[in-house]
DRENDOTI-876739 format. One record per residue (C-alpha): y, z, x. Coordinates in Angstrom, 1 decimal. Example, Ala and Ser with C-alpha at 12.3 -4.5 7.8 and 13.67 -1.06 7.14 Angstrom:
BEGIN
{torba {-4.5, 7.8, 12.3}};
{torba {-1.1, 7.1, 13.7}};
***
This chain:
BEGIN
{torba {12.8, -6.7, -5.1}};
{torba {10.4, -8.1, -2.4}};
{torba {11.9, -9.0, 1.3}};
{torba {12.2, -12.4, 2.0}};
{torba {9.4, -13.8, 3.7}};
{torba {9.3, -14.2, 7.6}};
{torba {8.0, -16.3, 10.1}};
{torba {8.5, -17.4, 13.6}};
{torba {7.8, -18.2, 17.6}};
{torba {7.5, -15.0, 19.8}};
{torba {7.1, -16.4, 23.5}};
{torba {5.1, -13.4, 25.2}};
{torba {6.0, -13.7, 29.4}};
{torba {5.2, -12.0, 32.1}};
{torba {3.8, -12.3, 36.0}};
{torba {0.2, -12.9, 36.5}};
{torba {-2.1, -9.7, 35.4}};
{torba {0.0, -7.5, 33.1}};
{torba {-1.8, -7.7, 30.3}};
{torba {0.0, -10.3, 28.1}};
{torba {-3.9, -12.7, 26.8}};
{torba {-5.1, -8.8, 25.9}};
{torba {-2.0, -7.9, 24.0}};
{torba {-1.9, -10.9, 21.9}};
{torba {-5.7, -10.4, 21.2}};
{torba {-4.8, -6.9, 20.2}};
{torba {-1.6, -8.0, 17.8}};
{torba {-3.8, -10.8, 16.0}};
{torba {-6.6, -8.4, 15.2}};
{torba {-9.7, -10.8, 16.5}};
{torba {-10.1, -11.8, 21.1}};
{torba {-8.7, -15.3, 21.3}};
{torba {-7.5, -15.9, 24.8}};
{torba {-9.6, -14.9, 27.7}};
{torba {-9.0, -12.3, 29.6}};
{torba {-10.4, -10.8, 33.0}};
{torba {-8.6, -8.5, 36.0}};
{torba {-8.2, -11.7, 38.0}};
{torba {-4.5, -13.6, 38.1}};
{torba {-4.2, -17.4, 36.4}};
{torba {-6.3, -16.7, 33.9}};
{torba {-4.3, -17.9, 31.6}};
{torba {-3.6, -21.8, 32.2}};
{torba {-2.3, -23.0, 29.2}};
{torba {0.0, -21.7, 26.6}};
{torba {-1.9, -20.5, 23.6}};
{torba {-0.9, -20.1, 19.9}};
{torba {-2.0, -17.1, 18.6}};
{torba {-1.4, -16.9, 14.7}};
{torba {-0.9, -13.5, 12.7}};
{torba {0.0, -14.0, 8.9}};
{torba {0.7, -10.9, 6.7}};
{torba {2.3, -10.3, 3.2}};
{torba {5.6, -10.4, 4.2}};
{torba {5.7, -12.8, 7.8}};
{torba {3.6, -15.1, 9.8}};
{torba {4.2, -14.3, 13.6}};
{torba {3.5, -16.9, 15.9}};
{torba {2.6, -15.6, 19.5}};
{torba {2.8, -17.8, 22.3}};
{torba {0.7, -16.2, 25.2}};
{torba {1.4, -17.7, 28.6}};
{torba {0.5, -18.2, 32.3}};
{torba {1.6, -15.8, 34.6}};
{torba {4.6, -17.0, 36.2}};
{torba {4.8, -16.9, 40.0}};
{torba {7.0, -17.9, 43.2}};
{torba {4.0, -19.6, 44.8}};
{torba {3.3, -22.8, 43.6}};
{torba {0.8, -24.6, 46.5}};
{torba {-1.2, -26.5, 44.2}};
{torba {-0.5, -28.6, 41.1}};
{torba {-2.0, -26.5, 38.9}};
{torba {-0.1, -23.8, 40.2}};
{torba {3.2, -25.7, 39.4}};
{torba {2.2, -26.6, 35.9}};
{torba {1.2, -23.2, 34.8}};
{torba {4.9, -22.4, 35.9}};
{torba {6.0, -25.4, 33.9}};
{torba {4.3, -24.0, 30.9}};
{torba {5.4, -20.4, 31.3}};
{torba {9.1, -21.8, 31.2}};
{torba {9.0, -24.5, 28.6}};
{torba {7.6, -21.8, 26.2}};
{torba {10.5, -19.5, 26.7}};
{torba {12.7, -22.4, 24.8}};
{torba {13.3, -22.5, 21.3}};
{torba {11.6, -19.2, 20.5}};
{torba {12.9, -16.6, 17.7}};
{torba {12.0, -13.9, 20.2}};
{torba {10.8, -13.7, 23.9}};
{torba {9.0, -10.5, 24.7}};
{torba {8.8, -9.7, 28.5}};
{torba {5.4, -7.7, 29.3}};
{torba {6.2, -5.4, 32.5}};
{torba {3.5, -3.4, 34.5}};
{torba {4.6, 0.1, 34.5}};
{torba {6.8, 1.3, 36.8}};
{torba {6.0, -1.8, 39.4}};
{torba {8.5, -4.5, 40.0}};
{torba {7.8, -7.8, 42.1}};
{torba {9.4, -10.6, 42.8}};
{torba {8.1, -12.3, 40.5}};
{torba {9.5, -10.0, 37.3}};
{torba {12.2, -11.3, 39.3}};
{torba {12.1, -14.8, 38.5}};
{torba {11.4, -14.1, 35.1}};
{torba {14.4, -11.8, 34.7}};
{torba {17.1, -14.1, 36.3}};
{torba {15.8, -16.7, 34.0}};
{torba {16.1, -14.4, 30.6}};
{torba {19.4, -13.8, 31.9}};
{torba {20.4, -17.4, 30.6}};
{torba {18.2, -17.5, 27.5}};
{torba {19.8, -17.4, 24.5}};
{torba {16.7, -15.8, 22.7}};
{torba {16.3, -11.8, 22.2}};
{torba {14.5, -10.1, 24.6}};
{torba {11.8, -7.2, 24.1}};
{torba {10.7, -5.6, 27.1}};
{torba {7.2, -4.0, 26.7}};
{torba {6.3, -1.9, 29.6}};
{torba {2.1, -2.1, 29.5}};
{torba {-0.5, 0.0, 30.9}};
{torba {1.8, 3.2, 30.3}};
{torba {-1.5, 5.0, 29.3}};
{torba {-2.4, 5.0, 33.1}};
{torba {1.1, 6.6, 34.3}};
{torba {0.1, 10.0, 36.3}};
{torba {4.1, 10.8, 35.8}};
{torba {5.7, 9.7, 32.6}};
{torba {9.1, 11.3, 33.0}};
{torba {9.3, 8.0, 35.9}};
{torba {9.7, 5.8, 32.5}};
{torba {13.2, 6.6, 31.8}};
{torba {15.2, 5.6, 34.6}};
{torba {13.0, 2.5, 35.4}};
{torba {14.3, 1.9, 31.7}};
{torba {17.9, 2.6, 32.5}};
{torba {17.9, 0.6, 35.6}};
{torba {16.2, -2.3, 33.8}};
{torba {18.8, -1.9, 31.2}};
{torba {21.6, -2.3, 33.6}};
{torba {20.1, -5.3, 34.4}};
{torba {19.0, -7.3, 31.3}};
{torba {21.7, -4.7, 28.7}};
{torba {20.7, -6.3, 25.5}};
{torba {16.9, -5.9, 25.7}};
{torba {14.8, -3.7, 24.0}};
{torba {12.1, -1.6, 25.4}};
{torba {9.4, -0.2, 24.2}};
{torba {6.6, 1.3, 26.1}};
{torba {2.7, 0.6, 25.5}};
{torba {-0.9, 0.6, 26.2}};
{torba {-2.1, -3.4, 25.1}};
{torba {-6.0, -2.2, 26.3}};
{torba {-5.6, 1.7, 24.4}};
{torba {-3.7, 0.0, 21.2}};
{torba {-0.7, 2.7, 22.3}};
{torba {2.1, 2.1, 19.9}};
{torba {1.3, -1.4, 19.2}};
{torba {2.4, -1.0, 15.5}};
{torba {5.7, -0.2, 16.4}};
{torba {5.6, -3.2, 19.0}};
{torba {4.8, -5.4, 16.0}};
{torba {7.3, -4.0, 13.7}};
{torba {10.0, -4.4, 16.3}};
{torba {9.1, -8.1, 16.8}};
{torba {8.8, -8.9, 12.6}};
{torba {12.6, -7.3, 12.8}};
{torba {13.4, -10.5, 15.2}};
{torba {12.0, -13.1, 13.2}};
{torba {14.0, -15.7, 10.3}};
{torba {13.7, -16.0, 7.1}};
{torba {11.1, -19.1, 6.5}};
{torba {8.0, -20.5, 5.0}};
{torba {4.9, -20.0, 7.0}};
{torba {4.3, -23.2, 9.6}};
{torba {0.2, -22.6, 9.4}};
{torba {-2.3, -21.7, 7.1}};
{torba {-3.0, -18.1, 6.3}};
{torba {-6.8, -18.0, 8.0}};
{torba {-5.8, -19.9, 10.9}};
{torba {-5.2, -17.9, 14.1}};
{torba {-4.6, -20.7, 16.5}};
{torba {-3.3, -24.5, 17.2}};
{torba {-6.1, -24.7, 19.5}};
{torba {-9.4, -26.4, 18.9}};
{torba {-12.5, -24.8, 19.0}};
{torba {-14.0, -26.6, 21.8}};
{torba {-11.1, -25.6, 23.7}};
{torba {-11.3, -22.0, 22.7}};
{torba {-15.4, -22.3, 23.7}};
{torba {-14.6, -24.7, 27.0}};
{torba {-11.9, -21.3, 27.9}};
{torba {-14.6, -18.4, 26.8}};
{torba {-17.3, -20.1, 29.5}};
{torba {-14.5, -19.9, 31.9}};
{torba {-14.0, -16.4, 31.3}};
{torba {-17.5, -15.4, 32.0}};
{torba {-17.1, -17.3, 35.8}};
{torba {-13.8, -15.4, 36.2}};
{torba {-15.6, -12.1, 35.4}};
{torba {-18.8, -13.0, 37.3}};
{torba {-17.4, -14.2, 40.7}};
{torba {-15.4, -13.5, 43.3}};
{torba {-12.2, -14.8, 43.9}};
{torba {-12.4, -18.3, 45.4}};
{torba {-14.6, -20.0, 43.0}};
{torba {-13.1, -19.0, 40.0}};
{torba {-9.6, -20.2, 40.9}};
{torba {-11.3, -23.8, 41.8}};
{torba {-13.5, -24.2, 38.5}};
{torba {-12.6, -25.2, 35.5}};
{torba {-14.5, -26.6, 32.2}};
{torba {-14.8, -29.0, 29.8}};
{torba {-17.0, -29.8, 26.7}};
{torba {-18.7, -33.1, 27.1}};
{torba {-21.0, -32.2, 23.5}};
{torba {-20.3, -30.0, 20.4}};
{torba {-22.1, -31.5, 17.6}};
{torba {-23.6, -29.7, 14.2}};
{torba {-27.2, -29.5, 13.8}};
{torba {-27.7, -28.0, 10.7}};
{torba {-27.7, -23.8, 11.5}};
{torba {-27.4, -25.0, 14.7}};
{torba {-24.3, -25.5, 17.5}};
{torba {-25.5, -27.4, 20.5}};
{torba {-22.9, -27.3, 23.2}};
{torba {-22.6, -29.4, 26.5}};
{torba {-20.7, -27.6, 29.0}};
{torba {-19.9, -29.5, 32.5}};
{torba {-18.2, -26.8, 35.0}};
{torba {-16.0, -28.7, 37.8}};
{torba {-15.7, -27.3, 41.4}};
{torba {-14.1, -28.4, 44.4}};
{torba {-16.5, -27.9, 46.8}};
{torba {-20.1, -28.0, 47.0}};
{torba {-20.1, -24.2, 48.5}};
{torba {-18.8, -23.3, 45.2}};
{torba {-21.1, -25.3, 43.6}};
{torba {-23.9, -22.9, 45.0}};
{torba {-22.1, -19.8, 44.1}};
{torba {-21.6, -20.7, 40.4}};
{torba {-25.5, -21.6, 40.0}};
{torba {-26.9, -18.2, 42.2}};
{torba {-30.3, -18.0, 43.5}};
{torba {-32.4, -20.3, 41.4}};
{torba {-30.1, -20.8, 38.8}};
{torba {-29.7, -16.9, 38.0}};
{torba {-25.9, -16.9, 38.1}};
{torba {-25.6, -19.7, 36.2}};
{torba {-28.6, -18.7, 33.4}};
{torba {-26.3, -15.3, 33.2}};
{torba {-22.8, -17.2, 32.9}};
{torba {-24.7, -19.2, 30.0}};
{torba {-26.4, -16.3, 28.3}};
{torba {-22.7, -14.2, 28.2}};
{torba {-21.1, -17.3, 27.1}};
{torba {-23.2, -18.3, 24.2}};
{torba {-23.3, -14.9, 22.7}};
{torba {-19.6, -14.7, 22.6}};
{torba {-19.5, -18.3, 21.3}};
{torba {-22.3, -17.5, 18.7}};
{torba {-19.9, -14.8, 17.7}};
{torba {-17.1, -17.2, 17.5}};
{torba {-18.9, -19.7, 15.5}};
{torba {-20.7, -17.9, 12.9}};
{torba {-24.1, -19.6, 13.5}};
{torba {-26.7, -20.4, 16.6}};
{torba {-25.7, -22.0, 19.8}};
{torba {-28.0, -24.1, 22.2}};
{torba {-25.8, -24.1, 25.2}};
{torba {-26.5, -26.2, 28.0}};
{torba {-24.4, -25.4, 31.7}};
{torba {-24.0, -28.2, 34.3}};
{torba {-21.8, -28.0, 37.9}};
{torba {-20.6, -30.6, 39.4}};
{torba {-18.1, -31.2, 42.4}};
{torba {-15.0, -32.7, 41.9}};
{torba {-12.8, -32.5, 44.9}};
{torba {-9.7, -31.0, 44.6}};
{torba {-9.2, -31.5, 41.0}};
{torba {-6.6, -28.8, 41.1}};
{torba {-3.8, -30.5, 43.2}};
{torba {-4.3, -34.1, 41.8}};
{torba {-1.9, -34.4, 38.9}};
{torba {-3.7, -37.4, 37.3}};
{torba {-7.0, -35.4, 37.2}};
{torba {-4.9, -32.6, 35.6}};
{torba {-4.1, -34.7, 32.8}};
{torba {-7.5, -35.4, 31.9}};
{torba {-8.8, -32.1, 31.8}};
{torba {-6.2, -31.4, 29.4}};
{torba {-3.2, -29.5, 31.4}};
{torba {-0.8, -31.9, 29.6}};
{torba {2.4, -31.5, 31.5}};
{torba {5.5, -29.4, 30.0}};
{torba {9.2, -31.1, 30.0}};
***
């Protein structure tokens, strides 16, 4: 007799730069959230859709929570991060090896009051010089959050990531699948190409402009084999501005080149991609300009 099939929301948490946008890449077979060594650079939650025989998981990969909050951006990814540990089937909490900070803090004290199952992945284990450190940092987790469940894992090596995923199919309902089997995300895919020519400024620059920047498509259109795609990149300052397009455009003709192969890669077919930067003065602390750029608030 076949098993029932499964399906459900797994809410995958954590503090800025543990790995959480690479381990979702990794557990959906195919890269759909960006990912770079830099903090915040995840802004939005992300669906990240895996369907097999016998369950459809649905990941939700999130911003890095953290106490900070200056700016308005800052305070929505928070927003985000929290709203998407709410009415999920499983919430799976994404630790960086033996390190603890205040914020894994924050994050802890508010899994202590959620009603969802909690999986704690400890990430980046492939790097410890002294695994026989793992257990207690386990026990005295476990004293802390006693109904987790821990598993340890390498997101970037693939360590143990099929038992990850067998451990969070064990969590989900019995239910008909919410998405279609070939669909991997609820974005749309000039968000997922607006967020792949952000990643190439994250990895690119150093850390004021990418922080300050963000992107949006003003153009996708069809021509036939071809994909021509208008990209406008918003700064805050005109410094910036200067940064992002180099010495006679070099950094921005290498941002663009990066970009459009991953894109053409995405897409199936050839890209014309076309970069522009523009200032936009502190788009990142003024809620209504938030809004348009699509960081929809969270209730």
């Amino acid at each position: 007799m076949n098993e029932a099939f499964r399906c459900g929301y797994v809410a995958i948490v954590g503090r800025p730069n543990v790995g959480k946008s690479t381990l979702v890449n990794h557990l959906i077979g195919q890269k759909l959230n960006i990912t770079s060594r830099k903090p915040q650079t995840t802004r939005h939650a992300i669906l990240g859709i895996r369907t097999d025989e016998d369950r459809q998981v649905v990941f939700v990969d999130t911003p890095g929570q953290h106490i900070d909050q200056p700016r308005a951006i800052n305070r929505y990814m928070n927003k985000v991060a929290k709203a998407a540990m709410r009415d999920v089937d499983l919430v799976v909490f994404v630790l960086d090896r033996l390190k603890w900070t205040k914020e894994d803090e924050l994050i802890l004290k508010r899994l202590e009051s959620s009603e969802s199952p909690v999986l704690i992945a400890i990430n980046k284990t492939d790097r410890l010089s002294d695994k026989d450190l793992l257990l207690p940092h386990v026990r005295d987790l476990s004293a802390r959050l006693p109904k987790a469940e821990f598993i340890p894992i390498s997101a970037l090596q693939g360590d143990n990531l099929d038992q990850l995923y067998k451990l969070i199919g064990d969590h989900l309902p019995e239910g008909e699948a919410m998405f279609g089997e070939d669909q991997i995300t609820d974005r749309s895919t000039r968000f997922v190409v607006a967020e792949i020519v952000r990643e190439k400024i994250l990895r690119q620059l150093g850390e004021e402009v990418p922080y300050a920047s963000t992107v949006e498509i003003e153009k996708f259109e069809q021509k036939g084999s071809l994909v021509e795609v208008h990209a406008l990149i918003l700064v805050e300052r005109e410094g910036q501005k200067r940064i992002i397009i180099g010495e006679s455009g070099a950094r921005l003709k290498s941002v663009g080149t990066e970009a459009r192969l991953d894109i053409e890669n995405l897409l199936g077919s050839k890209v014309l991609l076309k970069l522009w930067v523009k200032v936009k003065s502190n788009w990142s602390d003024d809620e209504r300009a938030l809004q348009s750029l699509g960081y929809q608030d969270m209730n």
